[in-house]
C-alpha positions in Angstrom: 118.1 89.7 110.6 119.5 87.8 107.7 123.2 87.8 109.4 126.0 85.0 107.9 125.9 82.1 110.0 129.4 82.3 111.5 129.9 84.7 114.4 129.7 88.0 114.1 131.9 90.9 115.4 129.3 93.5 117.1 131.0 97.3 118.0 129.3 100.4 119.3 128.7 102.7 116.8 126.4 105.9 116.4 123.3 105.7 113.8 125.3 108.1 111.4 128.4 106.0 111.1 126.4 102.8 110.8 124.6 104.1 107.7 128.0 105.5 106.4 129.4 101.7 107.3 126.4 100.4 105.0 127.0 103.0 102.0 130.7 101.9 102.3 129.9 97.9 101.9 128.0 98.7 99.0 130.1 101.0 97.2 132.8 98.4 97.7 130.8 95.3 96.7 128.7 96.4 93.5 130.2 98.3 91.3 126.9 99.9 90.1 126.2 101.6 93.1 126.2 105.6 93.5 125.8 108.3 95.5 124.2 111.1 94.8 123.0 114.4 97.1 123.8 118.0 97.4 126.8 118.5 99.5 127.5 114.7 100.0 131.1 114.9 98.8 133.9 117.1 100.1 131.1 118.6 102.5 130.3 115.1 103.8 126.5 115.5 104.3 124.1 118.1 105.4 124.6 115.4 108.7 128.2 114.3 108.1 126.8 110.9 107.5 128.6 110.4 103.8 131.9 111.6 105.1 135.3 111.0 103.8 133.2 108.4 101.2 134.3 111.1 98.3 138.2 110.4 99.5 137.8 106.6 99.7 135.5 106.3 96.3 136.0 109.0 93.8 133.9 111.5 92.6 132.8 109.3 89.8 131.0 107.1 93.1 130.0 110.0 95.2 128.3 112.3 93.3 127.3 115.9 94.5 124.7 117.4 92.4 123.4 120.8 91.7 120.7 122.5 93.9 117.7 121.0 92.4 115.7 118.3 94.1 113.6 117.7 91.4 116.7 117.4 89.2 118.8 114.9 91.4 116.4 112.9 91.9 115.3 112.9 87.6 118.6 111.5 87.3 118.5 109.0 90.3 115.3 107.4 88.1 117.1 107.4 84.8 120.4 106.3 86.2 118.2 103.4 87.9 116.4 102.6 84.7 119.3 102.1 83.0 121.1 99.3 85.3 123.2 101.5 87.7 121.7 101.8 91.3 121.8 105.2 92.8 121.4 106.0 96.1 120.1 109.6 96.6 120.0 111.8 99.9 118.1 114.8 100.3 119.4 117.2 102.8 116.3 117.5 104.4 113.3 115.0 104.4 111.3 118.6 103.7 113.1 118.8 100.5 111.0 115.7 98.5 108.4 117.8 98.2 110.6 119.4 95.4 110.6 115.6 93.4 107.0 114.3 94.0 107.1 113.8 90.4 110.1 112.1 90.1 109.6 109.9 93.4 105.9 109.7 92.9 104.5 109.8 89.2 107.8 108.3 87.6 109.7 105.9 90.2 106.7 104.4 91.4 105.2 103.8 88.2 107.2 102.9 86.0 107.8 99.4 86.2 103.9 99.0 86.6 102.7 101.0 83.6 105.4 99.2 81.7 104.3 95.4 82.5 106.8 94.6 84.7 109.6 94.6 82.0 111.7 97.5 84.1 112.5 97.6 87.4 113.7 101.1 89.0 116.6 100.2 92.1 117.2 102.9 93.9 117.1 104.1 97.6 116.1 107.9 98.7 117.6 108.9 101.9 115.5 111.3 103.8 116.7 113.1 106.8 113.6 113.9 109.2 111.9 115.1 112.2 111.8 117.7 114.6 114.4 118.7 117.5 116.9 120.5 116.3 115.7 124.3 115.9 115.4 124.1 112.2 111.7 125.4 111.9 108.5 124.9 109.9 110.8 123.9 106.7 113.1 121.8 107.7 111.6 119.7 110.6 108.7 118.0 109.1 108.1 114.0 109.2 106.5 112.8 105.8 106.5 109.7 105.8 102.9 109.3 105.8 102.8 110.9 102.5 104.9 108.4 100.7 103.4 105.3 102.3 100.6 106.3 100.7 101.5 105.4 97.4 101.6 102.0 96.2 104.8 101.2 94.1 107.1 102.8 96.9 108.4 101.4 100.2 108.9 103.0 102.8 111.3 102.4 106.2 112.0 104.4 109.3 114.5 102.7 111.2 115.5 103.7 115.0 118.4 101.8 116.1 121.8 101.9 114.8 121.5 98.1 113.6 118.5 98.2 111.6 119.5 101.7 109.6 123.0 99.3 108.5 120.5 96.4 108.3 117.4 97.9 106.3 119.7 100.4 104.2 121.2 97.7 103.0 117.7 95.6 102.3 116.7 98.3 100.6 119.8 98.5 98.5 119.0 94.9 97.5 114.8 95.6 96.4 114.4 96.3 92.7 112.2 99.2 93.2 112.3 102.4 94.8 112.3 102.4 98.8 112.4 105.7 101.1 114.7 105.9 104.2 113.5 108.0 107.0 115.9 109.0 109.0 115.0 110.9 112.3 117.5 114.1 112.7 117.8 113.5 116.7 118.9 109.5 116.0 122.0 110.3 114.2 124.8 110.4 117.4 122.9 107.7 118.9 124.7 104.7 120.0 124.3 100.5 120.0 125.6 97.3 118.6 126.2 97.0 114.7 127.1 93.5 114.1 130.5 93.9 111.3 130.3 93.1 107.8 127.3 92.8 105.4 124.0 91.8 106.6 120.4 93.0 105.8 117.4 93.4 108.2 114.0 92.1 106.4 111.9 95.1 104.9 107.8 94.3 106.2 109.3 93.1 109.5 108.5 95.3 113.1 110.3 93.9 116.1 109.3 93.6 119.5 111.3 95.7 121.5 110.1 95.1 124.8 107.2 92.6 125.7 104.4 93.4 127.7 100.7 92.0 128.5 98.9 95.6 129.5 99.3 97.7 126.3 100.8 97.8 122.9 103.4 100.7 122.5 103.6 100.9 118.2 106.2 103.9 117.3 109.0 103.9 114.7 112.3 105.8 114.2 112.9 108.8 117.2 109.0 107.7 118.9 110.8 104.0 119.8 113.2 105.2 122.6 111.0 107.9 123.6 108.3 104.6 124.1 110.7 102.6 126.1 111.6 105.1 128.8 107.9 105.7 129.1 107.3 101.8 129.1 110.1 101.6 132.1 108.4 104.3 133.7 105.3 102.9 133.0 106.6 99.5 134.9 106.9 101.4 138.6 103.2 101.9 138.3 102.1 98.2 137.5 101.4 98.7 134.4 103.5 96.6 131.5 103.6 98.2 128.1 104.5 96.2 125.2 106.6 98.6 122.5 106.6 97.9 119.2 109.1 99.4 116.3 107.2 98.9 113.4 110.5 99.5 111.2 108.3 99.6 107.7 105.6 101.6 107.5 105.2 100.5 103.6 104.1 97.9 103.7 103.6 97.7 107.4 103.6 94.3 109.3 100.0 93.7 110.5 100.5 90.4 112.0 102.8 91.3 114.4 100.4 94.4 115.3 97.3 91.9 115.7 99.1 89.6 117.3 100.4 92.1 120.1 97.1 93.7 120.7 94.7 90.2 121.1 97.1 89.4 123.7 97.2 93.0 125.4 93.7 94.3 124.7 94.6 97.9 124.1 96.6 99.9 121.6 98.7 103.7 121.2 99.8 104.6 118.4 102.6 107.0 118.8 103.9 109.4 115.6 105.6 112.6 115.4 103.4 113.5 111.9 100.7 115.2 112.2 98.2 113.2 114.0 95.4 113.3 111.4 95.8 110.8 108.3 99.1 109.8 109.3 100.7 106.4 110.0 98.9 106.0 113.3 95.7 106.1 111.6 96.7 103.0 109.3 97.6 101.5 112.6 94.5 102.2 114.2 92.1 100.6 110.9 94.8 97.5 110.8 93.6 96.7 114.2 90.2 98.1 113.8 89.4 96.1 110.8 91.0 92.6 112.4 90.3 89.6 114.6 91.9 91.8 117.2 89.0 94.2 117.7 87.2 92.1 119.1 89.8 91.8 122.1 90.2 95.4 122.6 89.4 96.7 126.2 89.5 100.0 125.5 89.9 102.6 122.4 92.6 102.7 120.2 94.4 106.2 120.8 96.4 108.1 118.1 99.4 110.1 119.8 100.4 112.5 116.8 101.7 115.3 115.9 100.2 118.8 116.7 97.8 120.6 113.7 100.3 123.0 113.3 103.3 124.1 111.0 106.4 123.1 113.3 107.2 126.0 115.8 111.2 127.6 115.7 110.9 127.9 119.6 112.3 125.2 121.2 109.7 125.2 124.1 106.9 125.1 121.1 108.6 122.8 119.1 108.6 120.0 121.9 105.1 120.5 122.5 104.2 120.2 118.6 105.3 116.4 119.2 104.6 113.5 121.5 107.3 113.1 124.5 107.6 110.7 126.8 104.8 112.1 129.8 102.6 112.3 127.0 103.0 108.8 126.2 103.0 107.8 130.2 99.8 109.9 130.5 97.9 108.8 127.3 99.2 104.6 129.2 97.5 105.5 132.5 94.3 107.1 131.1 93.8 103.6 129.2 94.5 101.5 131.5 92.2 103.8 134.0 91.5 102.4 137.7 95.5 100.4 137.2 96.9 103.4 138.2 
């Protein structure tokens, strides 16, 4: 974490504020940044997050647009292109799927197909995940989609800290970055260190070290790890967690690293298990030094084939929880347990 070098005031606050803390430092620092989003001013967010930012910033700074996803985000670009640097929240991570072609054939292109002689500075803010009861169209994680495409990069923090830190890191990129931001992580609690500070963008962190098996997750997956890792502890067995942080581009050292020295791997997701992030996980490992230390196969802990169920019941199943990732530890590790 790229703090300043004197010490730091740290206070408890809850993933929401600390991203509204973040979009306040940079509204009040450079001049060219805006928000932008449907319902982010006098409404204060689909999540509350913007707040009273409208009250404190004008409406010139904290823009709500009209209900077009594909619009908002048409004007993010341009406004990007031409020296401002937007920041621009969907209300639901679901939602992008209305601006591929903004987010996909123009931001992440441009500066490439024009030789480098634009840059396009802007930061998407995607509310994800399931949880919360909002069905098939509102709870999907998508991540996977974006990380996909070169020209984009893509973070999914899960503590308060690193959504402040990285928010701000990706405020400070040139080019187009996604924040994921899992629904069920925004009352969350922990430390925040005060003023401005940025949290490097490629970088996981070692949540918890272990020597029996490498735990990689990101955003609501990460707690869900470590209670299963501290479970995981009264039955010998010591689980290493991982919060990857970035998933574009993802940091493959640390992931080697972690697995030559604990010989197995889960990879644990809440997108649909097939082609998503797990799966880059999985051939990062596969196609490194560190296969040849594996004692056992790599296992993919996804998300369910399936649209995501309304009923709450079906809607935990549709994703990993913790027993599934204590079970999918014990089966690895076999005669440990």
């Amino acid at each position: 974490m790229n703090a300043p070098a004197a010490t730091v005031e740290t206070r408890e606050l809850s993933f929401a504020e600390a991203i509204r803390e973040a979009l306040a430092l940079a509204l009040e620092h450079d001049e060219r940044v805006i928000l932008m989003g449907e319902d982010i001013g006098v409404y204060g967010g689909a999540f509350q997050v913007t707040g009273d930012l409208i009250h404190r910033f004008g409406p010139e700074r904290v823009r709500d647009t009209p209900i077009s996803e594909l619009g908002g985000a048409g004007v993010a670009v341009g406004a990007a292109l031409t020296g401002l640097r937007p920041i621009y929240e969907f209300q639901f991570s679901d939602f992008s799927a209305l601006a591929m072609e903004q987010i996909v054939n123009q931001a992440a292109k441009l500066r490439y197909m024009l030789g480098g002689s634009v840059s396009v500075p802007l930061v998407f803010r995607l509310p994800s995940g399931s949880g919360t009861g909002a069905a098939a169209q509102h709870s999907q994680s998508l991540e996977a989609w974006f990380a996909h495409v070169p020209g984009l990069k893509v973070v999914e923090p899960s503590t308060p800290e690193d959504a402040k830190g990285l928010l701000l890191a990706a405020l400070d990129d040139p080019n187009p970055v996604l924040m994921f931001e899992h629904k069920l992580l925004y009352k969350a609690k922990g430390p925040v260190p005060a003023g401005r500070y940025t949290v490097p963008i490629g970088e996981a962190r070692v949540c918890r070290g272990g020597t029996d098996v490498t735990i990689a997750a990101a955003a609501i997956m990460v707690p869900r790890a470590l209670e299963a890792a501290a479970a995981l502890a009264d039955d010998g067995i010591d689980a290493e967690v991982i919060d990857l942080r970035t998933l574009r581009p993802l940091d493959r050292d640390t992931l080697v690293e972690s697995v030559k020295k604990t010989m197995r791997l889960i990879c644990v997701y809440e997108g649909v298990k097939t082609l998503g992030i797990g799966a880059e996980v999985s051939a990062t490992i596969a196609e490194s030094e560190a296969f040849d230390f594996l004692d056992g196969p790599i296992v993919r802990l996804g998300g369910a084939e399936s649209p995501v169920p309304y009923n709450p019941e079906l809607e935990r199943a549709a994703v990993p929880q913790v027993p599934d990732i204590i079970a999918a530890a014990r089966d690895l590790i076999g005669g440990r347990t």
